[in-house]
VOVEX-856444 format. One record per atom (N, C-alpha, C): x, y, z; atom name; residue number from 1. Coordinates in nm, 2 decimals, decimal comma. Layout:
BEGIN
+--------+--------+--------+------+-----+
!      X !      Y !      Z ! atom ! seq !
+--------+--------+--------+------+-----+
!      X !      Y !      Z !   CA ! NUM !
...
+--------+--------+--------+------+-----+
end
This chain:
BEGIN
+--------+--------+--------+------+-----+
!      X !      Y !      Z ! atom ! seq !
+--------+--------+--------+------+-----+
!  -0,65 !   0,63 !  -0,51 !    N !   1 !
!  -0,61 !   0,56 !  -0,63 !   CA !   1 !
!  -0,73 !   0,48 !  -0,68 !    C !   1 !
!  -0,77 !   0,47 !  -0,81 !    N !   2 !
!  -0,87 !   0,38 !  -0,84 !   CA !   2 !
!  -0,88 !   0,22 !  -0,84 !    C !   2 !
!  -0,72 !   0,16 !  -0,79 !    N !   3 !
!  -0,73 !   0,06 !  -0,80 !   CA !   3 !
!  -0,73 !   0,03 !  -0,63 !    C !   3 !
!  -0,71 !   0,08 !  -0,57 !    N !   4 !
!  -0,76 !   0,07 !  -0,44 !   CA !   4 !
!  -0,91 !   0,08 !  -0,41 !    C !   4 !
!  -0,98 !   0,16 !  -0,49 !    N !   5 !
!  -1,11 !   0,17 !  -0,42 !   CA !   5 !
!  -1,17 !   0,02 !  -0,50 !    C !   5 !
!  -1,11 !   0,02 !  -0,61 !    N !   6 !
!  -1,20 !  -0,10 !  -0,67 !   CA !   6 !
!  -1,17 !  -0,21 !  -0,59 !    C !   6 !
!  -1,01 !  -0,20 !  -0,56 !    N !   7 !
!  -1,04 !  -0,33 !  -0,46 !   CA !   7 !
!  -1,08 !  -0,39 !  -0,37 !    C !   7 !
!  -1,13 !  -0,23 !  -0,25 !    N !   8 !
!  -1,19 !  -0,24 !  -0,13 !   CA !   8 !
!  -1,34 !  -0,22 !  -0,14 !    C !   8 !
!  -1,41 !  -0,17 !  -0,27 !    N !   9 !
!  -1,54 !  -0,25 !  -0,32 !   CA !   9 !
!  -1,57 !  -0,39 !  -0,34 !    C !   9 !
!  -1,49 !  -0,44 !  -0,41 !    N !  10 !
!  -1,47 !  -0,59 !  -0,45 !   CA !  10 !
!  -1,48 !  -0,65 !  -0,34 !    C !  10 !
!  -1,41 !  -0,62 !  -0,26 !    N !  11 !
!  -1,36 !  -0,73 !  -0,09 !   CA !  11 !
!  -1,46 !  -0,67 !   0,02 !    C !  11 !
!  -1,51 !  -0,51 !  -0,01 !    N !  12 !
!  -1,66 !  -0,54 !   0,11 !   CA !  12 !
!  -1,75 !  -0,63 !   0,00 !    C !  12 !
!  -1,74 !  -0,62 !  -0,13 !    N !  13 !
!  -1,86 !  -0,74 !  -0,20 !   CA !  13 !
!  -1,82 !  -0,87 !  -0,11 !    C !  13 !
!  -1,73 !  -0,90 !  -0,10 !    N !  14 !
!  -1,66 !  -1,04 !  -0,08 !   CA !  14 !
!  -1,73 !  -1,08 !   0,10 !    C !  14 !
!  -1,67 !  -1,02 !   0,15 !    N !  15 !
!  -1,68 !  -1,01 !   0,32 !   CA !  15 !
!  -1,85 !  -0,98 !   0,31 !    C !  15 !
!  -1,89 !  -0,93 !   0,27 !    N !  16 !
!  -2,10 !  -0,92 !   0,24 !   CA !  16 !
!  -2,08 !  -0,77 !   0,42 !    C !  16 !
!  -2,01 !  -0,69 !   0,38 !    N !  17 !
!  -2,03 !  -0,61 !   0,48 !   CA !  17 !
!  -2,15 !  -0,53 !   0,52 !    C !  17 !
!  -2,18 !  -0,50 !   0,61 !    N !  18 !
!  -2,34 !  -0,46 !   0,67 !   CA !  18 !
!  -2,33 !  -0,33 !   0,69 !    C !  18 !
!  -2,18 !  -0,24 !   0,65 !    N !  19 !
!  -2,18 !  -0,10 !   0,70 !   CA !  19 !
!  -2,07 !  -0,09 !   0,62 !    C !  19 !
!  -2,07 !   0,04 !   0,63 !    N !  20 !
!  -1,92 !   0,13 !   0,54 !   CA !  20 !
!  -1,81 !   0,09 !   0,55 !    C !  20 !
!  -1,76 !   0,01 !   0,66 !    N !  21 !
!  -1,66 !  -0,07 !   0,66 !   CA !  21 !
!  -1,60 !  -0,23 !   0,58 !    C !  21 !
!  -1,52 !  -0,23 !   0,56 !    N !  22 !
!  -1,49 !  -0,35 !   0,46 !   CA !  22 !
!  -1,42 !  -0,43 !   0,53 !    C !  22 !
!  -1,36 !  -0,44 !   0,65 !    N !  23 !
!  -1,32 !  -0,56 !   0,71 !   CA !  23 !
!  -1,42 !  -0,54 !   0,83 !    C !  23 !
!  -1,46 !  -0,67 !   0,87 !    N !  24 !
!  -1,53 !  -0,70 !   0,95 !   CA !  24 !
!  -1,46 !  -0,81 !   1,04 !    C !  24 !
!  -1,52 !  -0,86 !   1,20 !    N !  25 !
!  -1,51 !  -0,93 !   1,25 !   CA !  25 !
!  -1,59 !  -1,07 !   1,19 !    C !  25 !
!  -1,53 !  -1,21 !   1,16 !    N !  26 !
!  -1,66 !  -1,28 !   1,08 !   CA !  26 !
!  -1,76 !  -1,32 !   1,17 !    C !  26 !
!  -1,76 !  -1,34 !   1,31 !    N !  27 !
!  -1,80 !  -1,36 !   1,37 !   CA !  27 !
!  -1,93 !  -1,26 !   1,44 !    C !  27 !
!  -1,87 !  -1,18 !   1,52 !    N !  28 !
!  -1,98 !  -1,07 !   1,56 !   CA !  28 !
!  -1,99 !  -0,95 !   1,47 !    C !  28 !
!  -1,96 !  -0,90 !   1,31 !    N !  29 !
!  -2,02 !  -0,84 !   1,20 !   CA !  29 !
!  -1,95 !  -0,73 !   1,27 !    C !  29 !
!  -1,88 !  -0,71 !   1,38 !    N !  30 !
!  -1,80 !  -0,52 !   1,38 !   CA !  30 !
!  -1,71 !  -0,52 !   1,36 !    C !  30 !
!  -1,71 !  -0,38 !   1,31 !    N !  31 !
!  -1,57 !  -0,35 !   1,17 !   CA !  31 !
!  -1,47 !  -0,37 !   1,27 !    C !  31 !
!  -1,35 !  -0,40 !   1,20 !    N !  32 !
!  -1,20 !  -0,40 !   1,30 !   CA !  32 !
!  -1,19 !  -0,27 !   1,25 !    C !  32 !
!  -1,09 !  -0,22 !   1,38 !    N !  33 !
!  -1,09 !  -0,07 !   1,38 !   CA !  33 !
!  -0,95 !  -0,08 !   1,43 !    C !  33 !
!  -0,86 !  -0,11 !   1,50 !    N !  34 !
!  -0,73 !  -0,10 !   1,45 !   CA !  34 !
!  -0,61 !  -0,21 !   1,37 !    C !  34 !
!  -0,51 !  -0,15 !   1,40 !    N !  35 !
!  -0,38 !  -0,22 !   1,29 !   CA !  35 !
!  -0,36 !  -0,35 !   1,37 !    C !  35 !
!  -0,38 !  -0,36 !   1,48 !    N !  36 !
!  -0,36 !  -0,44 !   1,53 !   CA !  36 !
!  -0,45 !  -0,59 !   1,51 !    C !  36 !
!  -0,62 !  -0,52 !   1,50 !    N !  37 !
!  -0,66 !  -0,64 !   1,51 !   CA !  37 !
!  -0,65 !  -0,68 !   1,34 !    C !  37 !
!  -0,65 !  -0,61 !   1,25 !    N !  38 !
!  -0,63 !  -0,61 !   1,12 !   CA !  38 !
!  -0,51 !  -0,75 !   1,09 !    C !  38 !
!  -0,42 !  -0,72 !   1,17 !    N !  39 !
!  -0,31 !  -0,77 !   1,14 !   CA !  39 !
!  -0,30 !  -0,94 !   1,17 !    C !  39 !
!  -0,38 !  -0,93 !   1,30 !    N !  40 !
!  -0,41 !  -1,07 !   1,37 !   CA !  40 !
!  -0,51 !  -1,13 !   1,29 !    C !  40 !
!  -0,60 !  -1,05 !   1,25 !    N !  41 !
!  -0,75 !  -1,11 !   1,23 !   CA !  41 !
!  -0,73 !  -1,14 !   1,04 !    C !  41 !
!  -0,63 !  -1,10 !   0,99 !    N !  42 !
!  -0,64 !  -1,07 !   0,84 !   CA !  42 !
!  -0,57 !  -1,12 !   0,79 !    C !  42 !
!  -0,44 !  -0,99 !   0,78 !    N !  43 !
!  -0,29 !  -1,00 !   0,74 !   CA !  43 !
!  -0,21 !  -1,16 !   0,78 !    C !  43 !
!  -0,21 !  -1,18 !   0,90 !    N !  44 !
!  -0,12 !  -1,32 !   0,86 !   CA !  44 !
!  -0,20 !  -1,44 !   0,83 !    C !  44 !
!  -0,33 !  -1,45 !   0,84 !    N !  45 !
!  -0,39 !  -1,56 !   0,76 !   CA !  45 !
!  -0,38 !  -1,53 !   0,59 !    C !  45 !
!  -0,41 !  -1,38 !   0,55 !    N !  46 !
!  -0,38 !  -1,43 !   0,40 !   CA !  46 !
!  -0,22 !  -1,44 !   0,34 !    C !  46 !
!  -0,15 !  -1,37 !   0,43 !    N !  47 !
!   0,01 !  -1,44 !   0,39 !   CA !  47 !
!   0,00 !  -1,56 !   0,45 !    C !  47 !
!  -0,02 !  -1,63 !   0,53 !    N !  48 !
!  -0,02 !  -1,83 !   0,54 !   CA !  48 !
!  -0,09 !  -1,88 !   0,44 !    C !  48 !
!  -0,22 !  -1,82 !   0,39 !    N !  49 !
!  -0,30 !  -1,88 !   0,31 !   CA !  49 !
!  -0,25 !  -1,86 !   0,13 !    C !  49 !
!  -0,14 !  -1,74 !   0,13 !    N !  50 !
!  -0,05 !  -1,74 !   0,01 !   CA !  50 !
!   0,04 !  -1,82 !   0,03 !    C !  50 !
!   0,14 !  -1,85 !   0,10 !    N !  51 !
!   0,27 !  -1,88 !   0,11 !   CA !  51 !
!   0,36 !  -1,82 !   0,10 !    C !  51 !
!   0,33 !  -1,71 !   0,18 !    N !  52 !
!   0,37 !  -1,60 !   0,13 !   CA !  52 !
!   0,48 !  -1,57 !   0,28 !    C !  52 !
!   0,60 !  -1,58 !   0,34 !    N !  53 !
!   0,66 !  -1,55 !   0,44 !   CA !  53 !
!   0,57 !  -1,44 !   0,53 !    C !  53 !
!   0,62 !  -1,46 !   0,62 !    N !  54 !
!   0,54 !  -1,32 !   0,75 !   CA !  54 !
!   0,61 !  -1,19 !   0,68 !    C !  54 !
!   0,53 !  -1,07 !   0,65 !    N !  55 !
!   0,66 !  -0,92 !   0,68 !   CA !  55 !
!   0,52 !  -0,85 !   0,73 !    C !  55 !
!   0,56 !  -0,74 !   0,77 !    N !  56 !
!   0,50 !  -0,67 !   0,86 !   CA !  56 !
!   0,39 !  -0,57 !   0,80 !    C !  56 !
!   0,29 !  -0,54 !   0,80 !    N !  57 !
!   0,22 !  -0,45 !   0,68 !   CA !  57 !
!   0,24 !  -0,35 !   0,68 !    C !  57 !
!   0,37 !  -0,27 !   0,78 !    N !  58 !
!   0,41 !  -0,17 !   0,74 !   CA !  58 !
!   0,48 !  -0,14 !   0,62 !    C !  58 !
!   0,52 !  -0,26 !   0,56 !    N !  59 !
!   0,63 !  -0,26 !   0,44 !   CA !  59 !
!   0,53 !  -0,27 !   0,30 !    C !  59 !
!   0,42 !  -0,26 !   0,31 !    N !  60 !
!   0,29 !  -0,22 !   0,19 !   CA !  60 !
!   0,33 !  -0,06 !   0,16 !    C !  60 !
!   0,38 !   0,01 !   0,28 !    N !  61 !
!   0,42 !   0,15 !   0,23 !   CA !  61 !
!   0,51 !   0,16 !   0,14 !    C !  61 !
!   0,61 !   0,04 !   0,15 !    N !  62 !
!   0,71 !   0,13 !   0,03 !   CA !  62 !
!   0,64 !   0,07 !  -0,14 !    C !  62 !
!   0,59 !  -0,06 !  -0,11 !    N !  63 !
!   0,52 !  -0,09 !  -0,22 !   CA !  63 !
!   0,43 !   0,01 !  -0,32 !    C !  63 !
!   0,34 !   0,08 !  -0,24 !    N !  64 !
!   0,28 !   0,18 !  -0,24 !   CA !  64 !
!   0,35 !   0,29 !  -0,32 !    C !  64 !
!   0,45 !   0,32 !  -0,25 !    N !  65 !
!   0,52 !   0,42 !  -0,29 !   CA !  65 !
!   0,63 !   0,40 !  -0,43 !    C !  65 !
!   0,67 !   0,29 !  -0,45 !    N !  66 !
!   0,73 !   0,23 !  -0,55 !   CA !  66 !
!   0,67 !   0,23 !  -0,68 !    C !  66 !
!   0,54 !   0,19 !  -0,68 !    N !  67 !
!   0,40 !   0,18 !  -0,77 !   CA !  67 !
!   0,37 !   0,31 !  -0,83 !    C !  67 !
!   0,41 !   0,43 !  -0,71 !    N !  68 !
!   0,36 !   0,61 !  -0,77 !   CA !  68 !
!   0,49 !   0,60 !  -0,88 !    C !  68 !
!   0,60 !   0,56 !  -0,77 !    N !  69 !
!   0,70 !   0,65 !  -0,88 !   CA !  69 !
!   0,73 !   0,57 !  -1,02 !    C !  69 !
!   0,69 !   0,43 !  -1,01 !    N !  70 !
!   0,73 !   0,35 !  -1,12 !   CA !  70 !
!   0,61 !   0,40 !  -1,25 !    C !  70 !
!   0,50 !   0,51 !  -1,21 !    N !  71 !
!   0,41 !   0,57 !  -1,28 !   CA !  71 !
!   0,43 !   0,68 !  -1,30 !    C !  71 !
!   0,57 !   0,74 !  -1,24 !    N !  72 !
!   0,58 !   0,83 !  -1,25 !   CA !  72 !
!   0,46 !   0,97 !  -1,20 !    C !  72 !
!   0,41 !   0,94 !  -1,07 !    N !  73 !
!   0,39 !   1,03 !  -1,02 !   CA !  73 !
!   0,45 !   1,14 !  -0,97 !    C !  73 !
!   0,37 !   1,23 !  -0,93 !    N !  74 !
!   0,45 !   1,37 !  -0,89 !   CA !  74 !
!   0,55 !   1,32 !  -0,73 !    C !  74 !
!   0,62 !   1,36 !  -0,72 !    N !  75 !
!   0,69 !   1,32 !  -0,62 !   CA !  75 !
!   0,64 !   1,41 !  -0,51 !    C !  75 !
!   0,62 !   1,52 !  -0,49 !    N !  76 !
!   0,50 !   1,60 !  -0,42 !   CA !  76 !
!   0,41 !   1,55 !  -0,38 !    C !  76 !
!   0,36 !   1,47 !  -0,47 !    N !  77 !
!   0,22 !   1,43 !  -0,48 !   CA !  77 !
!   0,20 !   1,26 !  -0,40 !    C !  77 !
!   0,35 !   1,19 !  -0,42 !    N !  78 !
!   0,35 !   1,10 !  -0,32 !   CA !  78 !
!   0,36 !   1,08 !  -0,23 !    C !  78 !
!   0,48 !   1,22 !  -0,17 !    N !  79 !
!   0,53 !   1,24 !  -0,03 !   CA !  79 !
!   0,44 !   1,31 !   0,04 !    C !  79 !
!   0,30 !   1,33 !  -0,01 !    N !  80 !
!   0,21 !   1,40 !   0,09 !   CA !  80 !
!   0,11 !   1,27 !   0,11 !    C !  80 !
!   0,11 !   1,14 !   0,01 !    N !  81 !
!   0,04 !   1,06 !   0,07 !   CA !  81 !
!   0,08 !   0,99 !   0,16 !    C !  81 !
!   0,19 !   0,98 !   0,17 !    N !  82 !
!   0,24 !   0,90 !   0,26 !   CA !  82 !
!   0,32 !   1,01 !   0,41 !    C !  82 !
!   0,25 !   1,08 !   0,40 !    N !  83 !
!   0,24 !   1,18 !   0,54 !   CA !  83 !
!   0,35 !   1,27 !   0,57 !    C !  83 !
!   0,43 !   1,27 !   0,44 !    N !  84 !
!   0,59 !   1,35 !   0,45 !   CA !  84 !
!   0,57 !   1,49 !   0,44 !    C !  84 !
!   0,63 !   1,60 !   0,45 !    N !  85 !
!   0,61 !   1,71 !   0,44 !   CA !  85 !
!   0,70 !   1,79 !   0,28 !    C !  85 !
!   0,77 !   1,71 !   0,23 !    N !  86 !
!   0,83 !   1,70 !   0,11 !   CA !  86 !
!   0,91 !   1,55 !   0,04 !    C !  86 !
!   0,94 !   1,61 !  -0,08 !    N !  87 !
!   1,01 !   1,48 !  -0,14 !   CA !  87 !
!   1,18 !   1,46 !  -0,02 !    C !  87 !
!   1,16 !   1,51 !   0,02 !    N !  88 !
!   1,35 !   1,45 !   0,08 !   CA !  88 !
!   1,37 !   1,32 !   0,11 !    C !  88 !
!   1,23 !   1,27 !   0,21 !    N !  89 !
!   1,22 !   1,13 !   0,27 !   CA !  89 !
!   1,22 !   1,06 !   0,15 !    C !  89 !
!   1,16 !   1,03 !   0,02 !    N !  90 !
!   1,13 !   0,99 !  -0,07 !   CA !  90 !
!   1,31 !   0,97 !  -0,16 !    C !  90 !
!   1,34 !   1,05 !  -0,16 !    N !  91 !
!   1,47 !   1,05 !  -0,22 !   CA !  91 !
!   1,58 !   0,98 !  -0,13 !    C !  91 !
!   1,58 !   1,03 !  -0,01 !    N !  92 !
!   1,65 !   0,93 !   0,07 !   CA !  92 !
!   1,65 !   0,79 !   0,09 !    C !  92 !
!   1,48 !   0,74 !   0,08 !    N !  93 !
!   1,45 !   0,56 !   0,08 !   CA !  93 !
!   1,46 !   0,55 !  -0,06 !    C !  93 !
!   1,42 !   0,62 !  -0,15 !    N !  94 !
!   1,38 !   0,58 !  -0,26 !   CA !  94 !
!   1,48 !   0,62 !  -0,40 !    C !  94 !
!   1,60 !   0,67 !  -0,32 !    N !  95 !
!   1,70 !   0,75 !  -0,43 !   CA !  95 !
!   1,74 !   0,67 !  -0,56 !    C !  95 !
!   1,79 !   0,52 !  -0,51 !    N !  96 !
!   1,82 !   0,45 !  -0,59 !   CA !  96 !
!   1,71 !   0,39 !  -0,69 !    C !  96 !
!   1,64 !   0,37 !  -0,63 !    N !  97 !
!   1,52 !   0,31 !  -0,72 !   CA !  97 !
!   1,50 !   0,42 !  -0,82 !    C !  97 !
!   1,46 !   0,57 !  -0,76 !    N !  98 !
!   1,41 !   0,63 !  -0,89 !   CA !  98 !
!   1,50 !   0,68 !  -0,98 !    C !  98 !
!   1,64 !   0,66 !  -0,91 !    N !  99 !
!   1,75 !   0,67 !  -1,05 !   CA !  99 !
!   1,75 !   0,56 !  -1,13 !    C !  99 !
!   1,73 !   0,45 !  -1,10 !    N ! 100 !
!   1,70 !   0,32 !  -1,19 !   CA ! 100 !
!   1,62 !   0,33 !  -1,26 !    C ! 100 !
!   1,51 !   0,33 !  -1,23 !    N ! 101 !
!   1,37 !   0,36 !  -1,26 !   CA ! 101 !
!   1,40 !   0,48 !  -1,42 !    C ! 101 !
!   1,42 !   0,59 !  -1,34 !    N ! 102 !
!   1,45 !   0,70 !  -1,48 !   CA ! 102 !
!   1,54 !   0,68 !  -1,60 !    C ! 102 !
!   1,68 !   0,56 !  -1,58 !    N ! 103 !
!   1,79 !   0,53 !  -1,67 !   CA ! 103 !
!   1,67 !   0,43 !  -1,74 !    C ! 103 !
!   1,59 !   0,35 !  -1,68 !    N ! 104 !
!   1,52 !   0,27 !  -1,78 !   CA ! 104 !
!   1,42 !   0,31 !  -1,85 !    C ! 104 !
!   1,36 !   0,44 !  -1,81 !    N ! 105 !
!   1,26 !   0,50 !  -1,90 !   CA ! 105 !
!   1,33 !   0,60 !  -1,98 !    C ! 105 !
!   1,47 !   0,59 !  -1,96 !    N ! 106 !
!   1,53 !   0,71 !  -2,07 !   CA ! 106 !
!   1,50 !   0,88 !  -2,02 !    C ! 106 !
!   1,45 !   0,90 !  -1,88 !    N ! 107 !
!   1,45 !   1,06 !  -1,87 !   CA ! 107 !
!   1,55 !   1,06 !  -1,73 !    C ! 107 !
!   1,66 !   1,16 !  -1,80 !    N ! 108 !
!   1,77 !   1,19 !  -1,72 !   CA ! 108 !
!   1,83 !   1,13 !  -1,63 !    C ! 108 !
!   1,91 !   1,13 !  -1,52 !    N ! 109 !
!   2,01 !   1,07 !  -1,48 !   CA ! 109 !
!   2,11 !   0,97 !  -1,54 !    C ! 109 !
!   2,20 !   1,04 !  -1,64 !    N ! 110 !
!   2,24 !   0,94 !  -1,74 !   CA ! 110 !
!   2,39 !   0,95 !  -1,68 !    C ! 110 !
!   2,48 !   0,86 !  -1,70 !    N ! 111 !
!   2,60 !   0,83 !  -1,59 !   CA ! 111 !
!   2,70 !   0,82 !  -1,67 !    C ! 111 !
+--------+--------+--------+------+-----+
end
């Protein structure tokens, strides 16, 4: 998505990174390389530093996913980025939302 790359341009500008990676250790300059140190090293200082409650960054996925369909992306086309093998998972978390979603843009599911 282009608002992702611009933002992980922006933020290796930010972090002054020394390699292809955009999060860094600040300290000894190597990239974090998993979820874990990401999460310790990253994620809950910038939710303290928002005021923003703890949640877990697994819950960025439905955000993510919310954003396709609220653009009406292909639903194909989301459930393969988020590693599904079709829309079913998508409809099952997301059933209500994109029937809402659709009554408010006016295309079908009318009650």
């Amino acid at each position: 998505m282009p608002e992702a790359i611009e933002a992980l341009t922006s933020q290796q500008a930010i972090t002054e990174a020394k390699s292809e990676f955009v999060f860094e250790q600040p300290k000894q300059g190597k990239p974090l390389t998993g979820a874990d140190q990401i999460r310790k090293n990253i994620w809950v200082q910038v939710l303290e530093r928002s005021n923003v409650r703890y949640r877990h960054p697994y819950q960025t996925r439905h955000t993510f996913a919310t954003m396709l369909i609220s653009r009406g992306a292909n639903l194909w086309w989301v459930a393969d980025q988020m590693g599904h093998n079709g829309p079913e998972m998508l409809f099952r978390h997301y059933g209500n939302y994109i029937k809402e979603h659709d009554k408010k843009s006016g295309r079908g599911f009318s009650s």
